[in-house]
PARO-73174 format. One record per residue: residue in one letter; x, y, z of N, C-alpha, C, CB in turn. Coordinates in steps of 0.2 Angstrom, whole numbers, plus 5000, padded with zeros to 4 digits. Glycine has a CB too. Example, Ala and Ser with C-alpha at 12.3 -4.5 7.8 and 13.67 -1.06 7.14 Angstrom:
A506649725039506249785039506649845039505749785045;S506449895035506849955036506450005039507049975029;
END
This chain:
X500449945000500050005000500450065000499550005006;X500350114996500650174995500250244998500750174988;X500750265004500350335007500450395005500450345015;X499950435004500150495001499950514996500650505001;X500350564991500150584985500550524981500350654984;X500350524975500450474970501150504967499850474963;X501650494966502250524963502150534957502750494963;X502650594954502250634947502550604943502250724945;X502950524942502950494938502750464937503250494938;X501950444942501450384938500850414938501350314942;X500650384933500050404928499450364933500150354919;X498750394933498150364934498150274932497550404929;X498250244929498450174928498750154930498450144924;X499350194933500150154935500550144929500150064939;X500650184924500950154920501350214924500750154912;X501950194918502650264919502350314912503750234918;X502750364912502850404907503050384900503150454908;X503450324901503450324895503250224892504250354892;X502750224897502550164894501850164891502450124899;X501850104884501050114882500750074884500850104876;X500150084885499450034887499649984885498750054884;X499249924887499349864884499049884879499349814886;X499449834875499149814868498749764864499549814865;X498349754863498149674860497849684852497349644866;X498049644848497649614842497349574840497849604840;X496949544840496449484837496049474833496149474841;X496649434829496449414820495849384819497049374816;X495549384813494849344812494249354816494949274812;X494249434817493449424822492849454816493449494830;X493149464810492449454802492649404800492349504794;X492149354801492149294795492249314789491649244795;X491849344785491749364778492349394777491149404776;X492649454780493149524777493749474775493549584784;X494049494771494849484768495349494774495049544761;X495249514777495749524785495349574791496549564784;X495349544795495149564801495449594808494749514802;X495449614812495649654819495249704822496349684819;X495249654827495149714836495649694838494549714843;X495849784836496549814842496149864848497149874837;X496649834851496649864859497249904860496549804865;X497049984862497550004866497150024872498150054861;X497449994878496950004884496249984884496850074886;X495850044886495050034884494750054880494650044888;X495250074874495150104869495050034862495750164869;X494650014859494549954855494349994848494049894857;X494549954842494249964836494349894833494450034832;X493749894829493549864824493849874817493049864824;X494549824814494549854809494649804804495049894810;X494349814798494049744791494349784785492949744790;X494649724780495049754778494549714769495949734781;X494349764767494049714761494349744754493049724760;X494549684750494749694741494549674738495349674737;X494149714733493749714726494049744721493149744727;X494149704715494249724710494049774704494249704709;X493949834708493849904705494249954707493249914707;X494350004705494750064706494050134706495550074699;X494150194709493850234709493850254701493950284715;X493450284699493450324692494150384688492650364693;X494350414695494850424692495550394689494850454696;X495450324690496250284692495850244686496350214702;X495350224682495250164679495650164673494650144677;X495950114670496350114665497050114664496150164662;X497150144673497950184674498050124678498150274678;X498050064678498550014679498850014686498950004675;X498350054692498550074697498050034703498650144698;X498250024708497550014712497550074718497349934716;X497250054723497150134729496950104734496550194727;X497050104741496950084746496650164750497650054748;X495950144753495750204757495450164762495150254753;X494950194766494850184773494150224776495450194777;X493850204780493150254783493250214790492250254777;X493050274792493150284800492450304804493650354801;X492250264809491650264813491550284821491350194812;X491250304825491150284831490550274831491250334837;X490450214836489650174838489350234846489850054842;X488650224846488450294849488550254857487650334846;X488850224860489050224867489750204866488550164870;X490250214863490850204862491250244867490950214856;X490750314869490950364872490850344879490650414869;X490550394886490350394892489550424890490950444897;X489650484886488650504882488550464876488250584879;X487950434876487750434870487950484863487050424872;X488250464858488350524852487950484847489350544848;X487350524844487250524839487550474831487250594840;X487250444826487550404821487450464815487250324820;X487950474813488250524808487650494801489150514806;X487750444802487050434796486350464798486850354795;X486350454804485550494804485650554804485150504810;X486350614802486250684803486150684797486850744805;X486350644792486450664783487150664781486150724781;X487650654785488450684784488750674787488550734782;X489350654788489950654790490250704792490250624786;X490450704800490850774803491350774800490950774809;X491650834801492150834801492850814803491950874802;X492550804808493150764813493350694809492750744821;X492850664808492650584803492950614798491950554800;X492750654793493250654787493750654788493250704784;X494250694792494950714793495350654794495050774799;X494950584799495150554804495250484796494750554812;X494650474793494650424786495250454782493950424781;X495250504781495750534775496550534778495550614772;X496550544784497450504788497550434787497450514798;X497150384789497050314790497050294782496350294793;X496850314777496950304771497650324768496350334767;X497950384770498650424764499050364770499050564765;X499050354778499350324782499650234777498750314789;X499050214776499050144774499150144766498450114776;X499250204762499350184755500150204754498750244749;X500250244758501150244761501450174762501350274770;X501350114761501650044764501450014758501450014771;X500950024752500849974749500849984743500449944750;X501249944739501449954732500849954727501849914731;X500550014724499950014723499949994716499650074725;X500450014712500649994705500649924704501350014703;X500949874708500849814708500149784711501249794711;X499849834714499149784716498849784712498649804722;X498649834706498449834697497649884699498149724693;X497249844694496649894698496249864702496149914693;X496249864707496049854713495949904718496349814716;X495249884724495449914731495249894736495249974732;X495949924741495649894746495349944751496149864750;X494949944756494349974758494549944766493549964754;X494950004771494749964777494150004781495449954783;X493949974784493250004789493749984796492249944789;X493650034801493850064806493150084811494350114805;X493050034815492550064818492550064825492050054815;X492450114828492650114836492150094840492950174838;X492350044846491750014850491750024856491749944849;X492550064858492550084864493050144863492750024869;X493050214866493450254867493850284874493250294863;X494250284874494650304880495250324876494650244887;X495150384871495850404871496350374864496050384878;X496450414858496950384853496450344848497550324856;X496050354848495750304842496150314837495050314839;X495950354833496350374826497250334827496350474825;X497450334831498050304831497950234831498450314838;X497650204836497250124836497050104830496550114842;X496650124826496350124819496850134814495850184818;X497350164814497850164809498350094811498250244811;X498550094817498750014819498449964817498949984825;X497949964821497549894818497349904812496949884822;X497149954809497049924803497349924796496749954802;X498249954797498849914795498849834795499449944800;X498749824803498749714804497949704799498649674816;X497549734799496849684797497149704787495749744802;X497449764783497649764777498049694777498149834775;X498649714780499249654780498949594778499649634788;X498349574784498149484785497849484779497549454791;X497649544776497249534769497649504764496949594767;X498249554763498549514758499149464759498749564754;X499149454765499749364768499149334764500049334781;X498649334768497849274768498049244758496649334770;X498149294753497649284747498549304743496749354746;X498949314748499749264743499949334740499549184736;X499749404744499949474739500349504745499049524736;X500749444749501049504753501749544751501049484761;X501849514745502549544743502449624741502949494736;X501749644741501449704738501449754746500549674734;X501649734752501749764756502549794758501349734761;X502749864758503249904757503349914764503249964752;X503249914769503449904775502849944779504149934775;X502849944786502449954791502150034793502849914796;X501650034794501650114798501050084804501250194792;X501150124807500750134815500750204817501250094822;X500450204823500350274825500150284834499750294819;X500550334834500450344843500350414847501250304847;X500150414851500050494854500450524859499350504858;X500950554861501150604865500950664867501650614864;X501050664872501050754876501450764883500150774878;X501150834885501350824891500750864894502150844892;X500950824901500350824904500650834911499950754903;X500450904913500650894922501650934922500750764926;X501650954914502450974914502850914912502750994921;X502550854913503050784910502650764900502750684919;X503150734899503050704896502750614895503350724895;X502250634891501950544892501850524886501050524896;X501950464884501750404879501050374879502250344880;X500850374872500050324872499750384878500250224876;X499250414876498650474881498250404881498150584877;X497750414886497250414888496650464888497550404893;X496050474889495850514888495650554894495450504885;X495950524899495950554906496650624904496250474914;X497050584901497650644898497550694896498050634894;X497350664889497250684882496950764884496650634876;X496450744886495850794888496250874894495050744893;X496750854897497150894901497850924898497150844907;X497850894893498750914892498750954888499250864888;X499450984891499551074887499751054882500151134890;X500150994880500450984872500250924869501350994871;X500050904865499650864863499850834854498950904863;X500150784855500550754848500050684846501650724851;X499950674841499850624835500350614829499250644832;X500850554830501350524828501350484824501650504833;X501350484816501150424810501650424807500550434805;X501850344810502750344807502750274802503550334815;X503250244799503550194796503950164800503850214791;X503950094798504750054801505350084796504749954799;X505150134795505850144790506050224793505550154779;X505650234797505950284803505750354799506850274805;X505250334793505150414789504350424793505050424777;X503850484794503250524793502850534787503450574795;X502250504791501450504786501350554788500650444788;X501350574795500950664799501350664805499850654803;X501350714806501550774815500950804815502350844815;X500550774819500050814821500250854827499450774822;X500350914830500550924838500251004839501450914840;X499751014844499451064847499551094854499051044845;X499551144855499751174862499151194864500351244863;X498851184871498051184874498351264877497851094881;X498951264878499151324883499451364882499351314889;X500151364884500951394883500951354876501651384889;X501351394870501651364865502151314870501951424860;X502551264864503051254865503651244860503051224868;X504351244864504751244857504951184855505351294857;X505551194851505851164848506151084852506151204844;X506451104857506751064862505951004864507151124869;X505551034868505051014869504750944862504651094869;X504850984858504350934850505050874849504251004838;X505650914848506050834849506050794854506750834848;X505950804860505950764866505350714865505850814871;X504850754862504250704860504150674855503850714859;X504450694850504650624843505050584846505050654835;X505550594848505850524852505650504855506050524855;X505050514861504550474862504250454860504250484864;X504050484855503650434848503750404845503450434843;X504550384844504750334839505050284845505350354833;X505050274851505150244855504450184855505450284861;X503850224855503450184856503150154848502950224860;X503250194845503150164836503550074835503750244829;X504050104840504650044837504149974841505850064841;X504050004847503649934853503149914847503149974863;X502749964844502249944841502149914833501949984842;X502849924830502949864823503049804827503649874818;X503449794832503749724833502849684836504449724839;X502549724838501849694841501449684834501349754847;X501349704829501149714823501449644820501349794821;X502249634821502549594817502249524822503449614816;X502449514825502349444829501349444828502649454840;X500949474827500349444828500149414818499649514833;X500649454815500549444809500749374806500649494807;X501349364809501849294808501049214810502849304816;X500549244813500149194813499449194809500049184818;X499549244803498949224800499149164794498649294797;X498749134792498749074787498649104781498249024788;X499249084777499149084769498949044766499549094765;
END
């Protein structure tokens, strides 16, 4: 038992600062989809389904290319209130647009689209629980649910390497790995991290709730972010080494 105040190097969960939530993947939860995952980071889950049809959008046909995109969901208790389903408004927020169109440039970055021909792949990300990072969770897991797609159907020489995605900030004057939304919601600096195993950037997303900050501050936190990117290819690689071709 611990008396007193919590020390300001642990987090509400007992993590440290620079630890992520656990992580979990679990392949094959669509029987039908071409590749499947719920990923878990914490209590944060998404659903993510990875389907290939042979079609290309109308701008691509003919050009011997295919295109990988994505669409992004929350379910209306995913939250702590009930939110409203974007199909009953008539339209997609804003927020949804921004967060499908990252998850799509994220995942057309890793795969060789010239060689997939005219095809597409389409992942659906849809969130069933939130506590923080989805859009990051969605971008990992739905990297593994693409992947399983093409190990499963013998096209995985058509994958160019990995991308994931993770959150930093700081919070309380420290720096943390992986927010929470107990964090997220409190921190003066606020990063979204979309990297490669090849150590290049899909996005820098990073925002200041409060005080700006500088430069010293933003590398301290990419470093943090590629510390946890790196934890999260190798989680990526091992759940993937067991799908069946």
């Amino acid at each position: 038992m611990t008396i007193g105040n919590r020390p300001p190097s642990a987090r509400a969960d007992g993590r440290g600062p620079l630890d992520l939530r656990p992580i979990g993947f679990q392949l094959g939860v669509q029987k039908w989809a071409e590749g499947s995952c719920l990923v878990r980071f914490g209590d944060t889950q998404v659903l993510c389904a990875a389907t290939i049809a042979d079609r290309v959008p109308p701008h691509l046909r003919g050009k011997g290319t295919g295109w990988v995109t994505a669409e992004y969901s929350m379910l209306p208790r995913a939250t702590a209130e009930r939110t409203d389903r974007e199909s009953a408004k008539g339209r997609i927020g804003g927020r949804t647009h921004e967060i499908q169109r990252l998850i799509g440039r994220s995942l057309r970055g890793v795969v060789d689209l010239r060689r997939l021909g005219e095809r597409t792949i389409t992942v659906d990300c849809d969130v069933l629980q939130a506590d923080g990072g989805t859009r990051t969770a969605s971008i990992t897991g739905g990297y593994v649910a693409l992947a399983a797609a093409l190990i499963t159907f013998g096209m995985e020489r058509l994958l160019v390497g990995k991308v994931a995605a993770v959150s930093v900030g700081i919070v309380d004057g420290l720096g943390y790995l992986d927010l929470d939304y107990s964090e997220d919601s409190r921190a003066e600096v606020d990063f979204n991290v979309v990297g490669t195993d090849a150590g290049t950037y899909v996005e820098l997303q990073g925002t200041a709730e409060g005080k700006p900050f500088d430069r010293t501050s933003a590398n301290a936190m990419l470093d943090l972010a590629d510390a946890g990117l790196a934890r999260l290819f190798e989680a990526q690689a091992e759940v993937l080494t067991t799908v069946r071709r």
